[in-house]
Wavefront OBJ file of the C-alpha trace (Angstrom):
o trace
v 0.000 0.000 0.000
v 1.457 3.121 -1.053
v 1.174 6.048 2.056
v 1.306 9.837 1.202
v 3.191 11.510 4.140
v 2.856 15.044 4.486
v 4.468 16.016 8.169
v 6.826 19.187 7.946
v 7.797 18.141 11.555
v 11.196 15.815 10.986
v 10.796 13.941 13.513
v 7.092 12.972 13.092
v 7.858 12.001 9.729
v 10.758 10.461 10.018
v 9.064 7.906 12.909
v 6.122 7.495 10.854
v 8.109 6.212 7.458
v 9.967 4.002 9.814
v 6.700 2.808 10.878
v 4.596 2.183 7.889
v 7.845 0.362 6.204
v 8.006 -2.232 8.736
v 4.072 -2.594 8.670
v 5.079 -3.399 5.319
v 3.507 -0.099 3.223
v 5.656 1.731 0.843
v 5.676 5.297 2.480
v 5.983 7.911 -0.538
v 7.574 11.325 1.116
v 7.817 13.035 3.321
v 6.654 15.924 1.997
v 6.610 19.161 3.453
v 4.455 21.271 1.706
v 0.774 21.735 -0.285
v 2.467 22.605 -3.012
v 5.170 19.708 -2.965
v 2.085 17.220 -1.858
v 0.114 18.218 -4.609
v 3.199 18.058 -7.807
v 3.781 14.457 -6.490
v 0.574 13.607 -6.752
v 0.281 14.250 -10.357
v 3.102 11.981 -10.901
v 2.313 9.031 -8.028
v -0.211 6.846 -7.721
v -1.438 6.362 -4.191
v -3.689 4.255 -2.175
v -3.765 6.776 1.414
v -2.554 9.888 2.634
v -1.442 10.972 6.153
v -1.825 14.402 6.183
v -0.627 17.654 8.567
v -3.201 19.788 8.068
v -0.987 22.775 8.047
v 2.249 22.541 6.145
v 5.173 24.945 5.359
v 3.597 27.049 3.128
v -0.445 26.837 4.773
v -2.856 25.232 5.679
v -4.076 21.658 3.707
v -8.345 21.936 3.501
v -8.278 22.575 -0.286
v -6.175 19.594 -0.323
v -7.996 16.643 2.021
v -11.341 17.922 0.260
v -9.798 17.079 -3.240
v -8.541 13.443 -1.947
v -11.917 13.029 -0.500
v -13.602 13.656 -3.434
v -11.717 11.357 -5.402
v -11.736 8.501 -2.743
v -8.807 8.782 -1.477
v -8.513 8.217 1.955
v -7.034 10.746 4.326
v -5.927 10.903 8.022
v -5.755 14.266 8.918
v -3.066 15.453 12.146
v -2.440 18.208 13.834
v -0.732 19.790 16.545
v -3.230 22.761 16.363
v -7.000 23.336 16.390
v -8.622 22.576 12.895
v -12.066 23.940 11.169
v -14.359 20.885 11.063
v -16.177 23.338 8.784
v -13.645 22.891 6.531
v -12.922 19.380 5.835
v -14.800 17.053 4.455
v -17.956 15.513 6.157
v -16.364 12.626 8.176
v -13.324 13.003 8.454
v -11.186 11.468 11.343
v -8.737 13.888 12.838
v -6.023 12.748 15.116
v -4.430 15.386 17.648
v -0.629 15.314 17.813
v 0.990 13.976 19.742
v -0.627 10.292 18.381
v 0.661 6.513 18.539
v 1.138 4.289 16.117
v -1.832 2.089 17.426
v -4.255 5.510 15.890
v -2.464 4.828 12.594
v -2.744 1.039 12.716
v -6.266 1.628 12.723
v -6.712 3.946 9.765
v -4.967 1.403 7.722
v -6.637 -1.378 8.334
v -9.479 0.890 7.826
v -8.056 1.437 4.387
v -7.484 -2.199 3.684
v -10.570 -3.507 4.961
v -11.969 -1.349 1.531
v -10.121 -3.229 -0.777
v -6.479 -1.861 -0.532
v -3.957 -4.607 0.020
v -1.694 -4.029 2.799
l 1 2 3 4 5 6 7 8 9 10 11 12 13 14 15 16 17 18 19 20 21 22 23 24 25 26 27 28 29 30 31 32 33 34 35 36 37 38 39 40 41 42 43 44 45 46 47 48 49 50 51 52 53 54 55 56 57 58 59 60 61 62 63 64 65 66 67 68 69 70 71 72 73 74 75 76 77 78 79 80 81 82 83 84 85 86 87 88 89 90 91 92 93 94 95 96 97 98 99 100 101 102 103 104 105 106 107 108 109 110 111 112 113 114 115 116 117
């Protein structure tokens, strides 16, 4: 399973690559920006993203809308307070600082909809 990582924090994104390769997904990133994020994505097919929502250069709404309304499955993080208003209906938010148990869950979550692990 191929995992967007967008964490400007270098230690949170280092740890979680770490993680998802020995739960055996192929972590693509980290990236540290929207506008990085988004120019991979036009390039890189993936199955899930893990997503800060606010990266070097703003805040990532615009973004987790646009993978939700393709299908893409997002886990949104944060360190700060977000606008339910403006993500998409739904969507699971997980306050830093979070374990590895929290994104355990989202991908089986993922892989219980058809996406092999």
């Amino acid at each position: 399973m191929k995992i967007l990582i967008a964490e400007d924090e270098p230690i949170i994104s280092y740890n979680l690559s770490l993680y998802l390769s020995e739960y055996g997904c192929e972590p693509i990133g980290p990236l540290h920006s929207v506008s990085e994020t988004i120019s991979v994505l036009r390039v890189t097919a993936i199955d899930a993203v893990i997503l800060d929502i606010r990266l070097r250069d703003g805040d990532a709404y615009s973004f987790a809308s646009a993978c939700h309304e393709n299908g893409t499955p997002v886990l949104v993080t944060t360190g700060t307070v977000v606008d339910p208003s403006k993500l998409p209906p739904n969507q699971t938010v997980l306050p830093k600082p979070y374990g590895f148990a929290e994104v355990r869950r989202f991908l089986e979550s993922v892989a219980a909809h058809g996406v092999k692990l």
